[in-house]
C-alpha positions, 0 to 999 in steps of 0.5 A: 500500500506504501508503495502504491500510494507513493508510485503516483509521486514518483512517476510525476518525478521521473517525468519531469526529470525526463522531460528536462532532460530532453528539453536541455538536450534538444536546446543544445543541439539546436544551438549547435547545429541550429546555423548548420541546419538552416544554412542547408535549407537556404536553396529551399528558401529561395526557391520558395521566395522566388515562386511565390514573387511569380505568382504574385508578380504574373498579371491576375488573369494569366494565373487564372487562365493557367490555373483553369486551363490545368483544370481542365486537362485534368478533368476535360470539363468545361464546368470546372474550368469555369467554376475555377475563373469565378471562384478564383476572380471572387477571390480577387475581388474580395481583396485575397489574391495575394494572400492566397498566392502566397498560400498556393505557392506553399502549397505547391512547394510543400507538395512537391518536396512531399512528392521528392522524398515520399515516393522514394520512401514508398518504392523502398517500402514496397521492395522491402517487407523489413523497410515497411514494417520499420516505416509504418510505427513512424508513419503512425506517429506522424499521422497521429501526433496533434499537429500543433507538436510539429511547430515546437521543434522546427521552431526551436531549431530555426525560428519563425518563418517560411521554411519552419513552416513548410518543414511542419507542413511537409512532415505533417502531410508526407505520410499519404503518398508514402503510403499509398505509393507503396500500396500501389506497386504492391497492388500491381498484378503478379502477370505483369511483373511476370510479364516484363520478366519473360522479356527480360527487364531488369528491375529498374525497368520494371519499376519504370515501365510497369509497377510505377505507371499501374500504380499511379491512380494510387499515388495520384490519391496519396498526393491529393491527400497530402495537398488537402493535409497541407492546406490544414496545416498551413493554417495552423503553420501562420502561428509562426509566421508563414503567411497566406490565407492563414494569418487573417484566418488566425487574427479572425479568431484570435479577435473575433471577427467573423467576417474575416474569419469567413472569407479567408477560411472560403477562400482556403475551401476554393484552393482546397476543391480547385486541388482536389479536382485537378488531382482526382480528374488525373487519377480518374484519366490514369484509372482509365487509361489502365483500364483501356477505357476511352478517355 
């Protein structure tokens, strides 16, 4: 019983010691190797400064167009085209196109670093039965963990700012194209792999030529996925300075204003339907294109 009643103490000492014990060793290492870290990401940096000056520095409807017209080459509907130039136009009207490039070009930029890295990792986990089952526990966490956690470290290791930001977005969003680009080469049919085998492919050609285009109606949707992820946590990731259409959405509840709150938040919903079209009208084509059906 003394034991019992006495476990509850202990246990709230051996955390808090624990607890101080991480927080001075990650602090350390962020003044370490902090300067190192953030010299190596500059290039992204850049990049990501010099595609969102495009964007906003391009005349409003050659972004409109160009943005439609990939709608509809995704989709082929004129529908969607349309209803890309009116929501996009609105938005400009209302006085929120250059928060929203801003938000489009982190977006952009987030995905395909996601896209970078991801599919490799999904290509290793497809090939490799002992890579998946050490990946996946890591992939759980990072689907599961709230995604407020994810800004603690980047910002002790680099601050506030764009690259802090797009480092949480990226590993908060990662994990569906890793997932479903692995479940897509496992999925592929073992006639075909058999197939490319009696023709004497090797393995770089198989996973070229067949696992990688039969597979990409699933790392189509991995990708949707990871952009509709990376919209919600751009909104959280304003709370250490990236800008875009999350910092008014912040202000809004930060001070209670409805209006500004609703707007912006409309304005995030549009980018997130233009997206989820754009990719879904590419997986359905790849969909039917492996099926043999006229596109």
């Amino acid at each position: 019983m003394l034991w019992s009643s006495d476990f509850p103490q202990i246990a709230d000492t051996t955390l808090r010691q624990l607890s101080r014990t991480i927080d001075r060793g990650y602090l350390t290492f962020s003044r370490e190797y902090g300067a190192s870290i953030e010299a190596f990401f500059d290039p992204l940096l850049h990049f990501l400064i010099w595609f969102e000056r495009i964007l906003l520095g391009a005349p409003w409807w050659s972004v409109v167009l160009v943005t439609a017209a990939i709608g509809y080459l995704a989709a082929r509907s004129w529908k969607l085209f349309a209803g890309i130039v009116i929501a996009l136009c609105l938005i400009g009207v209302f006085g929120m196109w250059e928060n929203t490039m801003r938000t489009m070009a982190m977006i952009l930029v987030c995905t395909l670093l996601s896209i970078l890295i991801g599919i490799p990792i999904g290509i290793f986990m497809a090939r490799s039965n002992r890579g998946q089952k050490s990946i996946l526990p890591v992939l759980d966490v990072m689907q599961t963990m709230p995604s407020f956690v994810y800004l603690i470290p980047v910002v002790m290791l680099l601050g506030i700012g764009r690259v802090p930001g797009l480092i949480a977005v990226v590993i908060y969003a990662i994990a569906p194209v890793i997932r479903l680009t692995n479940l897509g080469i496992r999925l592929v049919e073992k006639e075909a792999l058999e197939a490319a085998d009696a023709f004497g492919a090797s393995r770089l050609q198989k996973l070229l030529k067949v696992q990688l285009p039969l597979a990409l109606p699933n790392i189509m949707a991995g990708i949707n996925q990871t952009i509709m992820m990376a919209l919600a946590m751009v909104v959280i990731a304003s709370m250490i300075g990236v800008r875009g259409l999350g910092q008014p959405v912040l202000q809004a509840v930060t001070n209670q204003y409805f209006a500004l709150g609703l707007f912006n938040g409309t304005a995030v919903v549009i980018l997130a339907i233009i997206f989820d079209r754009v990719t879904q009208g590419f997986g359905l084509r790849l969909q039917k294109h492996r099926e043999g059906a006229p596109q």
